[in-house]
Structures are given as structure tokens and as C-alpha cells.
C-alpha positions in Angstrom: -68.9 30.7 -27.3 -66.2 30.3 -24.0 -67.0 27.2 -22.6 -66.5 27.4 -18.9 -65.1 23.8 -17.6 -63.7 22.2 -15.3 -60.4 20.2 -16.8 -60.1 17.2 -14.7 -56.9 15.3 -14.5 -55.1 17.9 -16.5 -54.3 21.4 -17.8 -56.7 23.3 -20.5 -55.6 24.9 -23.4 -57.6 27.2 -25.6 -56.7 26.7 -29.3 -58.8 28.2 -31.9 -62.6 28.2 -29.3 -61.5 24.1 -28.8 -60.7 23.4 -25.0 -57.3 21.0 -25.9 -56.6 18.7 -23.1 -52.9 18.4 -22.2 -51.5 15.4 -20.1 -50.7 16.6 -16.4 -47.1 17.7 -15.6 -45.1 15.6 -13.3 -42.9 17.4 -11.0 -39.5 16.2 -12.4 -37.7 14.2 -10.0 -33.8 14.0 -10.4 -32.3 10.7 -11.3 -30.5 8.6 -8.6 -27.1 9.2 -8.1 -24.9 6.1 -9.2 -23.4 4.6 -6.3 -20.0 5.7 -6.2 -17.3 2.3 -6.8 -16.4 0.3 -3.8 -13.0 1.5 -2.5 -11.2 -1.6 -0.8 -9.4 -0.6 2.3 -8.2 -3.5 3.2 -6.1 -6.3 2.2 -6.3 -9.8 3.1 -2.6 -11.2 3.4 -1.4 -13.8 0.8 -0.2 -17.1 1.4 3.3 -17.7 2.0 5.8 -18.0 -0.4 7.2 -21.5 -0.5 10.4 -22.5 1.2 13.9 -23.0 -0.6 15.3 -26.1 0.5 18.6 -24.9 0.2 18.6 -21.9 2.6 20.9 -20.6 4.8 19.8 -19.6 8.3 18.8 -16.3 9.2 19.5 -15.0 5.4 16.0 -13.7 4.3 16.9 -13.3 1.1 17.9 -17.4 1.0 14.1 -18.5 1.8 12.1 -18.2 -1.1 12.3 -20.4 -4.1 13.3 -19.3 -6.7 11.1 -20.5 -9.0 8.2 -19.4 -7.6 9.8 -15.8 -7.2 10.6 -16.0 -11.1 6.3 -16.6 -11.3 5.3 -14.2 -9.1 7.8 -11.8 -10.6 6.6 -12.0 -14.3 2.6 -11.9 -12.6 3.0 -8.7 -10.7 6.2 -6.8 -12.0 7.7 -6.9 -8.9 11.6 -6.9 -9.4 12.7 -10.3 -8.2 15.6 -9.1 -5.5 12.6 -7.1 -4.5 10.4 -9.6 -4.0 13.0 -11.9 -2.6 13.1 -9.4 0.0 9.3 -9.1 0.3 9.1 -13.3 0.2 11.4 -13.6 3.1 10.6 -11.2 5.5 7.1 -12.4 5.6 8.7 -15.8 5.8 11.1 -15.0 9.0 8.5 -12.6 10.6 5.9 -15.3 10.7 8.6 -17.8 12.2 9.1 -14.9 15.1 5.8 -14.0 15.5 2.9 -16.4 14.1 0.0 -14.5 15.2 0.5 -11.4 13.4 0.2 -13.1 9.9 1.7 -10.6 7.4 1.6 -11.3 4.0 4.5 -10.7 1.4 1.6 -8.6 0.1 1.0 -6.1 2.1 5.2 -5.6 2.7 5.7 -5.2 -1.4 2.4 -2.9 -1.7 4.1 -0.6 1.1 7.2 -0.6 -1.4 5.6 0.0 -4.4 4.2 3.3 -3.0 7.4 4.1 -1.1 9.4 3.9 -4.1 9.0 2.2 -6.8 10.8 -1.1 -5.1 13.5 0.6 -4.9 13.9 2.6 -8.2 12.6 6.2 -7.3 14.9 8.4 -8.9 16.9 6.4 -10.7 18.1 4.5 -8.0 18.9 0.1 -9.0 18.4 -2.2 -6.2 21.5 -4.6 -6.4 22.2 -8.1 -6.3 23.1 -7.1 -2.4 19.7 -5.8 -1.9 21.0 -2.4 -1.6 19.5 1.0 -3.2 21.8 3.0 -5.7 21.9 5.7 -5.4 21.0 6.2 -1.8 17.0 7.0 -1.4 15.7 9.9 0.4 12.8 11.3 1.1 12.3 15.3 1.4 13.0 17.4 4.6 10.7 17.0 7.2 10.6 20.6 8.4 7.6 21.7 8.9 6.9 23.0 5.7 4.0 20.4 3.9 5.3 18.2 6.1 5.5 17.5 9.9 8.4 19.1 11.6 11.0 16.8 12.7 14.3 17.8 14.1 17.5 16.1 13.3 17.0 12.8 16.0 20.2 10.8 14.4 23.0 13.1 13.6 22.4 12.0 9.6 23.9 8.2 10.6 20.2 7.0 8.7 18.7 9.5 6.4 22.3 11.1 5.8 22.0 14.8 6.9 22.3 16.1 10.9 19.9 19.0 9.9 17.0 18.0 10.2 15.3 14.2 9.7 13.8 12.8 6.2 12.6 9.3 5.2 15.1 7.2 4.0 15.3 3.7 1.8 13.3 1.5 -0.1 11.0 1.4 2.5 11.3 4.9 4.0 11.8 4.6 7.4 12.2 7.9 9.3 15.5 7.5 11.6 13.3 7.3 14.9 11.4 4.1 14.1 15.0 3.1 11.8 16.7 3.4 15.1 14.3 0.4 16.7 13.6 -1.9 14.3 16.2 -2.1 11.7 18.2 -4.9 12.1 21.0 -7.3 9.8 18.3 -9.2 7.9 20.5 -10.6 5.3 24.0 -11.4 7.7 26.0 -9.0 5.6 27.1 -7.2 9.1 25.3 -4.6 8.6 22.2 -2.5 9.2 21.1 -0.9 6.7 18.1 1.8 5.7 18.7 1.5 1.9 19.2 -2.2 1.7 15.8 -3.7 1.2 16.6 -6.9 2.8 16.7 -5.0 6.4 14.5 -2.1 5.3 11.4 -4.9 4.3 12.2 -6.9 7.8 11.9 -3.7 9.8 9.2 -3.0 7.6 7.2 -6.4 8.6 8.7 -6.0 12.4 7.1 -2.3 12.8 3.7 -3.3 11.0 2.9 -6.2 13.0 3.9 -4.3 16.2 1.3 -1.6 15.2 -1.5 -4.1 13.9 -1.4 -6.8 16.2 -3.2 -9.2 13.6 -2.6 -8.4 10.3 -5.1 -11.0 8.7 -7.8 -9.1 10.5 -9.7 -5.8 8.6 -9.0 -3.6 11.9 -5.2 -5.0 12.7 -4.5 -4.4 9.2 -5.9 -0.7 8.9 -4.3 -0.3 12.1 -0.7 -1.3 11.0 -0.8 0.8 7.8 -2.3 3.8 9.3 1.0 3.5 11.2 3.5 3.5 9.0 1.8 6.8 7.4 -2.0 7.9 8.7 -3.1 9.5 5.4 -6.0 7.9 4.3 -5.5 8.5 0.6 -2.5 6.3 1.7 -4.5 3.1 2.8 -6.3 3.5 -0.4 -3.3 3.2 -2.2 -1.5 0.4 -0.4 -4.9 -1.4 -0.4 -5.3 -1.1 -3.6 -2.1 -2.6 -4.9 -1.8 -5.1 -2.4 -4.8 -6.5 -3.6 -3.9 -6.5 -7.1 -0.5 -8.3 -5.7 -2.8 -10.5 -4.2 -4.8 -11.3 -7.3 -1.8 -11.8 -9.6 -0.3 -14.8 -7.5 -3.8 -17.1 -6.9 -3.2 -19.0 -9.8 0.6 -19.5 -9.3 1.8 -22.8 -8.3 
């Protein structure tokens, strides 16, 4: 005999004459997507190296002690002419202009994803705090790049063809041309030394950013120096990790 029912609650089966009541189907929903990481685009600015007693005026790469270089050094990796570079621009910029607040952070992040500090290429940054061999960067013509004409006849990135980036830090010559200045009294001026190249660096920067020890002022002063964002990410994220490695060093 069919037994005609209603199934309440559920589906009916018919197995062998025997009504078989099956649970009811769900619509499937599809699980949450994870939240994807949180990408830190910022960096706050770390404290300033400590002062050498023994330095010599306008010298940047005189200010920071040594010791505490020789730390920070072994925490982070950073070469130590490097970071003597990095410690005493962000030294002698704060002296010329308090508010802006850079960190040596921030300045040896930017060199890290410039070049290596310094040793893109195979190039050694000396006991004089300059890059050999020379640094460049590739043509800017245009190509995957933007299109820069020649702007210095080759006296910073050392071609009158067209410009490219040049130095530790790699400065275009148009922004070389305004900021770059003797940071270390050697009598010169100097794109590849990274004692004038990390000065300009921190001069440029805090022009850009106004307040660097603010989440805009800092966005604002790397978006500067190159607007790609996958750049900020990168800076950010190796600042931070700069910033991380030298808490705990006294």
C-alpha cells in the first residue's frame, strides 16, 4: 500500500513500501574568508642613537658611539659604516630641524631597499663611506620606467645621456642637485658616499613629510622618495623590524 504523507521537517524517501525520513538539507554556506594579515604601513621612528663624546663637529659619521653601533650592528645586520651613516644623519638632522623627528630607522630601511647598504652588485662601502664600485641605477628612459632626460651632464649618476638613480641611497641627479651636501667634511659632495647620500637622504624626507613621527608625515615622506606602494610596504616593513631589533639595546 503507498502511503500518501505529508513529511514534515524533512524529505521522504521510499525504501522497500517504508516512508524513510531524511534530515533536511541546509543550503551550504561558504566558510568566512580569513582575514587577510595586517600589512604595517607605517613606521614609528626609533630613538636616537646616543652621542659619542668624542666627536668632531659637523662629521656625521663622528656622532654615534661606537659601542652602541657595534649592538645595533650585530641586532639588525646593518654594516656598521652603514649604520654609522644612518646614526648620524638622524643625529645632525634632528639638531637642524627638531620637529621633523626622523629616525635612524626609517633612513637605514630606505637603504636596505635601495641597495643592500651599499652592496648591490658587488659594490663594498669603505671605511670613507664611499660605494665601490660606483652604484647605479638603470636608465630612466621611458621604457618600465619614467622618462627622464639627461638634467646633469652625467656630473651625479655618471652618463650625459639620459638620468638614472645613483648611490647608496639612489638619488636621481634632480633632487642630488638640491640636497646633497659635504656630510662628512671630506670636501666633497658625493652621491655614492653614504655619509652625504643618507644626510640628503634625511634632508629630502623630512622636507616631504613635514613630521615624520606622525602616520601621515611619514607616508607622506616615503611616498616621496618613490610613490609605489608596494614600496611603503617594503620600507615599512623593515624599518619596523630595524625598529624591533634595537628596543632591548642599551
Amino acid at each position: 500500500m503507498i502511503i500518501a504523507a505529508a513529511i514534515v521537517g524533512g524529505l521522504g524517501l521510499l525504501i522497500a513500501g517504508v516512508w524513510v525520513l531524511l534530515a533536511p538539507i541546509a543550503r551550504l554556506t561558504p566558510p568566512a574568508e580569513p582575514a587577510p594579515p595586517a600589512v604595517e604601513t607605517y613606521s614609528e621612528q626609533a630613538a636616537m642613537p646616543p652621542l659619542w663624546d668624542e666627536r668632531t663637529q659637523g662629521n656625521i659619521g663622528l656622532l654615534v658611539d661606537p659601542e652602541w653601533m657595534t649592538k645595533i650592528s650585530a641586532e639588525t645586520g646593518i654594516p656598521t659604516r652603514a649604520l654609522t651613516a644612518y646614526g648620524g644623519a638622524a643625529i645632525a638632522k634632528n639638531e637642524f630641524t627638531p620637529g621633523c623627528g626622523i629616525g635612524w630607522n626609517t633612513l637605514a630601511a630606505i637603504g636596505y631597499v635601495e641597495s643592500r647598504h651599499g652592496t648591490h652588485g658587488g659594490s663594498v662601502i669603505g671605511a670613507d663611506g664611499a660605494a665601490t664600485p660606483p652604484i647605479y641605477g638603470v636608465i630612466l628612459d621611458g621604457g618600465t620606467t619614467a622618462n627622464i632626460p639627461d638634467s646633469d651632464d652625467g656630473k651625479w649618476d655618471g652618463t650625459a645621456e639620459i638620468d638614472r638613480a645613483a648611490g647608496p641611497m639612489q638619488f636621481i641627479p634632480e633632487p642630488a642637485s638640491n640636497w646633497m651636501s659635504d656630510a662628512n667634511k671630506d670636501g666633497l659632495s658625493d652621491v655614492q658616499n653614504i655619509d652625504d647620500a643618507a644626510l640628503a637622504a634625511a634632508h629630502y624626507l623630512c622636507r616631504a613629510g613635514g613630521d615624520l613621527r606622525t602616520e601621515e608625515g611619514w607616508q607622506r615622506a616615503i611616498a616621496a622618495y618613490n610613490s609605489a606602494p608596494s614600496y611603503l610596504l617594503k620600507v615599512a616593513a623593515k624599518a619596523n623590524e630595524y625598529l624591533d631589533a634595537s628596543i632591548d639595546v642599551e
